[in-house]
VMD Tcl script that draws the C-alpha trace (Angstrom):
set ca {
  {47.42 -2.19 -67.49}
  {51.03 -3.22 -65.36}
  {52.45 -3.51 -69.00}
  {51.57 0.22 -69.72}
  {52.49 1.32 -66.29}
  {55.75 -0.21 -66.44}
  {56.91 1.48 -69.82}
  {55.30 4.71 -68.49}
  {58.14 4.47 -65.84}
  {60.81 3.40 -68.06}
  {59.45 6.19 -70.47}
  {59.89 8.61 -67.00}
  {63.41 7.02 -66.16}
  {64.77 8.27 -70.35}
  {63.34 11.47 -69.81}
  {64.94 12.39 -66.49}
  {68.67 10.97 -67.28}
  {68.02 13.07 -70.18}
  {67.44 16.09 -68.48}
  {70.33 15.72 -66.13}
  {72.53 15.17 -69.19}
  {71.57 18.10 -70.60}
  {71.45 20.22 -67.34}
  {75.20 18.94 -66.91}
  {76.12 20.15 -70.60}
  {74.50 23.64 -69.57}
  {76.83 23.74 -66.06}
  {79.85 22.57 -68.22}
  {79.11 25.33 -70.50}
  {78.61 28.21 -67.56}
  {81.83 26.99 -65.35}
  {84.00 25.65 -68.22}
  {84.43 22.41 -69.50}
  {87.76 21.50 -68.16}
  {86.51 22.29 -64.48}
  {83.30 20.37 -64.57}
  {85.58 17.55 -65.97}
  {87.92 17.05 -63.10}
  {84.85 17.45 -60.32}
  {83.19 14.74 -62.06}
  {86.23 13.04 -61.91}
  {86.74 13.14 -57.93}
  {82.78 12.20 -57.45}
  {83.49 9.29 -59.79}
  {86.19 7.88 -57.74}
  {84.91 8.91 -54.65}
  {81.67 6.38 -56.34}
  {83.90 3.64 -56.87}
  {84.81 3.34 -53.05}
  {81.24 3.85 -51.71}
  {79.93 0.81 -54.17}
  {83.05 -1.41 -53.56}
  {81.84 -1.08 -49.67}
  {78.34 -1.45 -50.91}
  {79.02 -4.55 -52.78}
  {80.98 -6.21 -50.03}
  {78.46 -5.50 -47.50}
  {75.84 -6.62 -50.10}
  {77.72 -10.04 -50.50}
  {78.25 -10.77 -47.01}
  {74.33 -10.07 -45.91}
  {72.91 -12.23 -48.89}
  {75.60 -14.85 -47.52}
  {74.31 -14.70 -43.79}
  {70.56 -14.87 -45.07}
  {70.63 -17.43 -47.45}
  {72.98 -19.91 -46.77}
  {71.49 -20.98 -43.98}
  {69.03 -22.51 -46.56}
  {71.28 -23.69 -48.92}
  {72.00 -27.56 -48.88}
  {75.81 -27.22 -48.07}
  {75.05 -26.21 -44.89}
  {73.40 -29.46 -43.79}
  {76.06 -31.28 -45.70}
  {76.47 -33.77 -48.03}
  {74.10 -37.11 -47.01}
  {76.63 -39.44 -48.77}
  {79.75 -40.52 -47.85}
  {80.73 -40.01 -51.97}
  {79.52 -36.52 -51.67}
  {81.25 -35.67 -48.61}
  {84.53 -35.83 -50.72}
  {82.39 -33.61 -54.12}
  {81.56 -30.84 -51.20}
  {85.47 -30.77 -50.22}
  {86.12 -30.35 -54.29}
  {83.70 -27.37 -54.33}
  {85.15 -25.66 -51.03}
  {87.92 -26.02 -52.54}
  {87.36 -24.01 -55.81}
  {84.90 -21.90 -54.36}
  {87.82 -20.82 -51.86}
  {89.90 -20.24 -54.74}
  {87.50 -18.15 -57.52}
  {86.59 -16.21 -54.42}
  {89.87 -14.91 -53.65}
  {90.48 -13.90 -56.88}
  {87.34 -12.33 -57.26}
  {87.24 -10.39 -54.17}
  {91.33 -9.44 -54.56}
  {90.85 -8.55 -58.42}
  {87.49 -6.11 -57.36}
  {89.14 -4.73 -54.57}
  {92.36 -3.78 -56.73}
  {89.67 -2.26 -59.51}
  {87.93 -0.22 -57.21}
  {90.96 1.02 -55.42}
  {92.86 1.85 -58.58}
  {90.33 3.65 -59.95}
  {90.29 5.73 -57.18}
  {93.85 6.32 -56.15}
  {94.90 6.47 -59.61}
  {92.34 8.96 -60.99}
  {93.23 11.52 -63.84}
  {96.12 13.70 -62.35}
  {97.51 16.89 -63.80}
  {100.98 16.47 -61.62}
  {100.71 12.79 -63.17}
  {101.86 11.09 -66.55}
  {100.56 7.90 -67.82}
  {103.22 5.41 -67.99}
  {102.95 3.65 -71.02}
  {103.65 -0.47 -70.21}
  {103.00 -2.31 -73.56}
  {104.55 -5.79 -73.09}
  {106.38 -8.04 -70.14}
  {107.33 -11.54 -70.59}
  {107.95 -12.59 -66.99}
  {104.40 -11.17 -66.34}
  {102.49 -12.66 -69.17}
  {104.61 -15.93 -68.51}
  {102.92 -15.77 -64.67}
  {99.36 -15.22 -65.63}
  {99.13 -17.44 -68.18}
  {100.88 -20.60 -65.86}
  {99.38 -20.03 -62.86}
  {95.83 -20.44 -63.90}
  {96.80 -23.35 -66.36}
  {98.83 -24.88 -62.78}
  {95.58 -24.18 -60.86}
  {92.64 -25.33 -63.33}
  {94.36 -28.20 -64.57}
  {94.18 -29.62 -61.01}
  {91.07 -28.92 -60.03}
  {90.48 -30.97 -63.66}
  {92.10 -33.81 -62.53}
  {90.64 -33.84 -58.43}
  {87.10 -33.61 -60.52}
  {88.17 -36.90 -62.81}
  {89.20 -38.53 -59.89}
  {85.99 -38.31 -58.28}
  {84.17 -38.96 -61.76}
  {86.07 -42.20 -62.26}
  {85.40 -43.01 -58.98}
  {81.40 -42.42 -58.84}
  {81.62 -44.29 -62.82}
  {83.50 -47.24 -61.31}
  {82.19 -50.82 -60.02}
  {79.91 -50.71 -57.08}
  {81.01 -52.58 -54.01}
  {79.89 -56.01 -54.29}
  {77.50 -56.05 -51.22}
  {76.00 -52.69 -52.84}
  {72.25 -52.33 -53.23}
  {70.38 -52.61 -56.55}
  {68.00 -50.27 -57.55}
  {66.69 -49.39 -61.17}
  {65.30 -46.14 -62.12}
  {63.55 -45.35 -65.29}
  {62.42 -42.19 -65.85}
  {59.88 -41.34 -68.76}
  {57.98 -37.91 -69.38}
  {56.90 -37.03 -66.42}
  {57.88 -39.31 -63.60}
  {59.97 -42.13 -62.32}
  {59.55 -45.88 -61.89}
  {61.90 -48.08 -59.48}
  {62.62 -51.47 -59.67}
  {64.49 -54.10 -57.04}
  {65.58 -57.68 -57.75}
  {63.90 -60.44 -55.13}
  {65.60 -62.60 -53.35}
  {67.74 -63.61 -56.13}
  {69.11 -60.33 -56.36}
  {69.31 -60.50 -60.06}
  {67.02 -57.94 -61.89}
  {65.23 -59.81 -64.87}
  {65.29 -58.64 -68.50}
  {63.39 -56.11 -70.21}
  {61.88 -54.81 -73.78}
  {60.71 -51.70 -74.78}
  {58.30 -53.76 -77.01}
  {56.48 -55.10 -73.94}
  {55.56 -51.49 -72.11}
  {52.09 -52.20 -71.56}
  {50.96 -49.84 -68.30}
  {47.18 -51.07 -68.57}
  {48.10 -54.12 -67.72}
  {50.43 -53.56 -65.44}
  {53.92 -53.91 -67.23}
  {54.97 -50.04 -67.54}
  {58.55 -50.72 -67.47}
  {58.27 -54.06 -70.18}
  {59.77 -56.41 -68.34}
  {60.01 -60.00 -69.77}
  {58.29 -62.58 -67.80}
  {59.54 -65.26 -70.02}
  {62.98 -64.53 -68.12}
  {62.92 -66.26 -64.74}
  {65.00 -63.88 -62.64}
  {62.10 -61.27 -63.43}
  {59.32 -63.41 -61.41}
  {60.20 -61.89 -58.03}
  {61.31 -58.31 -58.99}
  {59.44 -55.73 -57.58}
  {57.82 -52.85 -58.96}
  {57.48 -49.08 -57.41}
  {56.82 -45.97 -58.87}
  {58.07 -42.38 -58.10}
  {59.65 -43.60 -53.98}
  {62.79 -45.66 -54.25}
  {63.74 -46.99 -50.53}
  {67.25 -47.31 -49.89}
  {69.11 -48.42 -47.12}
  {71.17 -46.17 -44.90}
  {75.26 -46.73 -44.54}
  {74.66 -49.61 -47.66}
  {76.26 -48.79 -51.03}
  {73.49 -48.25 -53.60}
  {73.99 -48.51 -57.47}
  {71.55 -46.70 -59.52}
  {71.09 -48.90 -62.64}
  {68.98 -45.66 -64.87}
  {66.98 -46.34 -67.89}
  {65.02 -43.36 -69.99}
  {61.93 -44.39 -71.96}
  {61.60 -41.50 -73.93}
  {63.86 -38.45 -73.96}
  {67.30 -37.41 -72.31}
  {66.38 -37.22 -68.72}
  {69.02 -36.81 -65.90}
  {68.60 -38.55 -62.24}
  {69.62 -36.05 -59.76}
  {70.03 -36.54 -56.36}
  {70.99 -32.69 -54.57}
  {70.62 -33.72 -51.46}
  {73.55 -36.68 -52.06}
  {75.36 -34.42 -54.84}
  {74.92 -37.08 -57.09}
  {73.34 -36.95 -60.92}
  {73.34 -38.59 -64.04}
  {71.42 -38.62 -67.45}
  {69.07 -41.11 -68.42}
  {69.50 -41.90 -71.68}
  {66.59 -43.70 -73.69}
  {68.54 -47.16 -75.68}
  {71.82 -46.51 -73.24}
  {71.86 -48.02 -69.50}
  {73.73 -45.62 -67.52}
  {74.89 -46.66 -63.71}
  {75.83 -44.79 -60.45}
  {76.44 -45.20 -57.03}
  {76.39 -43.80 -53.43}
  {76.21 -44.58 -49.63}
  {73.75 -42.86 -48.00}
  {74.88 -41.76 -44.21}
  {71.72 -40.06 -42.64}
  {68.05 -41.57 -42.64}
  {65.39 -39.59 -43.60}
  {64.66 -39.01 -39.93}
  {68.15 -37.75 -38.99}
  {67.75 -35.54 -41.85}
  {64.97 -34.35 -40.40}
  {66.19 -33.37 -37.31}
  {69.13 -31.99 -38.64}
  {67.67 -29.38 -41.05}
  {65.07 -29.09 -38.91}
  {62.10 -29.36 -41.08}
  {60.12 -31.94 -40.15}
  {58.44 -31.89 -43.75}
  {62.10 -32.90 -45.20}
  {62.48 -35.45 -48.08}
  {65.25 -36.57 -50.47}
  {64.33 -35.68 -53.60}
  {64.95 -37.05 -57.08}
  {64.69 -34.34 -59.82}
  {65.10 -34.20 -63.25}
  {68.08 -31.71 -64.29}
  {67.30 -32.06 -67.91}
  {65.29 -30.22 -69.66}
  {62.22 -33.05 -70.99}
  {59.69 -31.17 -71.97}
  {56.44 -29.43 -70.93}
  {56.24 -31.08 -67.99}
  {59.64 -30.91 -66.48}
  {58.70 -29.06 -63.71}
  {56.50 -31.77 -62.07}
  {59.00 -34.74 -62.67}
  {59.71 -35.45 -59.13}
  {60.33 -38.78 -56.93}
  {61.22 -38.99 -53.24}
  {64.74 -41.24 -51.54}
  {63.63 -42.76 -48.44}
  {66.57 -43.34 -46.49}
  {65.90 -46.30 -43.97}
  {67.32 -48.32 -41.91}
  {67.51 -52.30 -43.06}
  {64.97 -53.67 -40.94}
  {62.60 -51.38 -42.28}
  {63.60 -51.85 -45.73}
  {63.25 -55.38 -45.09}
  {59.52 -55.00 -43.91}
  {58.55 -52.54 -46.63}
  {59.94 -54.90 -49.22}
  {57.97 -57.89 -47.70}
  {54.57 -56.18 -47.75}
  {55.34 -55.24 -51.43}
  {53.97 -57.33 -54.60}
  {56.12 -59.03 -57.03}
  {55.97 -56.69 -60.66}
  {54.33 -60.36 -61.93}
  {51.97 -60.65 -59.43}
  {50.74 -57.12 -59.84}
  {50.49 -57.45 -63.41}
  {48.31 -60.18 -63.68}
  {46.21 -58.37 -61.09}
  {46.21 -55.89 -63.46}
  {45.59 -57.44 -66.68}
  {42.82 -59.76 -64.66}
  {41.22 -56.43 -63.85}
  {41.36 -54.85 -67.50}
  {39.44 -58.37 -69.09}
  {36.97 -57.89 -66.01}
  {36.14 -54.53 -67.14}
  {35.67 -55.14 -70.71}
  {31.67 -56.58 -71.48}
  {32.13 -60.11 -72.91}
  {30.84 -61.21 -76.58}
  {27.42 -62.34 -75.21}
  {26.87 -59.06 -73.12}
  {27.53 -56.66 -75.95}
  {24.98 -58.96 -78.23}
  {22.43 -58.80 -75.67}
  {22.48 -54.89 -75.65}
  {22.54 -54.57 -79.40}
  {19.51 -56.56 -79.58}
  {17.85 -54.16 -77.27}
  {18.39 -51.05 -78.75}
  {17.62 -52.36 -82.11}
  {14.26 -53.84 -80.80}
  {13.77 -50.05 -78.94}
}
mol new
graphics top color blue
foreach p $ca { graphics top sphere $p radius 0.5 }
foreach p [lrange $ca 0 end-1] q [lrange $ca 1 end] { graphics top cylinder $p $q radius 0.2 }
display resetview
């Protein structure tokens, strides 16, 4: 029924710009063509002023009610992305003045230099010096905000600091799994052969390997620790999937076969972030900015930003991935009926 009322009205909408086309050919017709002409001419320019006022009013309202909500004005919650939100200040500053002075200019010619009888087109076909000017100055321009965004690529891409943080993130359609070294602070091997999540090994990581003993094992939270450099070590078990961290302006794909690696210092704890956007229901969150599938939409983890002695405590009250495992694959024999079980109830039901 909407579908049928909605073409109804764009039906309506045809029929009445095609009655004021044709009631505008019948006035043409009645005061002359020329005439009609050169007053549609004035009300067109006269239009061109009211919607360049219109559009700069329009821009400046949608400014003052959304960006209060937008995440640049809490700022960035790294100390990496404090530099990225300087980058994009920077070439936002720049696009917008040449948006708003190239509009401006297009409005206001069209208006003050509107078809004239006491005025001749001047014909202009070529200038070096000008062509020369528009083509360098946006090559001078881009090509350094190229090479400021490199520099802060390279920089993000580099080696961590050596007191950084380990964390390891796989993602896999539809969620994330983290995992931190113990106290050796090396993470231990893995193999896609031995993903087993019924018995507790979802990310197939290879006991055999000692360093893997005393990693430990959580999915979808990753707890990080606040003015400590983290480095992201990201894994993908599936398809292309892409950590990204908006609240840090920090992302990176997740490529299934290819370990990828980033890193960051967070500068605010969850709780200061809290305060400061002032929503007490604020988390970091870890999204997926590439497209995975069906279920993109739900892929979503949470950063806790913490301070060390409560990273310390949460990581002391956590299992080791081994431990849980063979808690795991304990449980899963428990569950299945053993030989003599099974024999017992066959005889049963063949003797009912």
């Amino acid at each position: 029924m909407e579908t049928i009322f909605l073409l109804a009205i764009i039906v309506l909408i045809f029929l009445v710009i095609f009655q004021i086309a044709k009631a505008s050919e019948y006035v043409s017709i009645l005061k002359g063509e020329e005439q009609v002409k050169k007053q549609n001419n004035r009300i067109n320019g006269f239009f061109m002023i009211f919607f360049l006022i219109l559009l700069l009013i329009g821009v400046w309202y949608c400014n003052k009610l959304y960006y209060p909500n937008n995440l640049f004005s809490w700022g960035s919650a790294s100390k990496e992305g404090i530099a990225i939100d300087h980058m994009i200040w920077t070439t936002l500053a720049l696009t917008m003045t040449v948006f708003f002075l190239t509009q401006i200019l297009l409005f206001v010619f069209a208006f003050r230099y509107q078809h004239s009888d006491k005025r001749k087109a001047l014909y202009y076909p070529y200038n070096n010096k000008l062509e020369f000017i528009w083509t360098a100055v946006p090559i001078i321009t881009f090509s350094t905000l190229v090479v400021i965004g490199l520099k802060h690529w390279f920089q993000l891409k580099g080696e961590a600091p050596k007191d950084a943080q380990i964390v390891e993130i796989t993602g896999h359609q539809f969620g994330w799994e983290m995992r931190y070294p113990g106290k050796d602070g090396v993470l231990g091997k893995e193999n896609y052969k031995l993903v087993n999540a019924a018995k507790g090994n979802p990310l197939g990581i290879d006991w055999n390997d000692r360093a893997s003993r005393d990693d430990i094992h959580v999915p979808t939270t990753m707890y990080v620790v606040v003015n400590k450099p983290v480095k992201l070590v990201i894994h993908s078990q599936d398809v292309i999937h892409d950590v990204g961290l908006p609240a840090f302006r920090m992302k990176m794909d997740a490529v299934p076969g290819m370990p990828t690696t980033l890193f960051f210092t967070p500068i605010y704890t969850t709780k200061e972030m809290k305060k400061r956007t002032g929503n007490p229901d604020f988390e970091y969150e870890i999204v997926c900015s590439q497209l995975c599938g069906i279920g993109h939409f739900s892929m979503r983890g949470v950063v806790k930003v913490v301070t060390q002695d409560e990273f310390d405590a949460y990581i002391r009250n956590q299992k080791t991935a081994f431990q849980a495992a063979q808690d795991a694959a304990m449980s899963a024999d428990n569950s299945e009926p053993s030989v003599q079980s099974r024999t017992l109830a066959i005889n049963s039901n063949q003797k009912k």
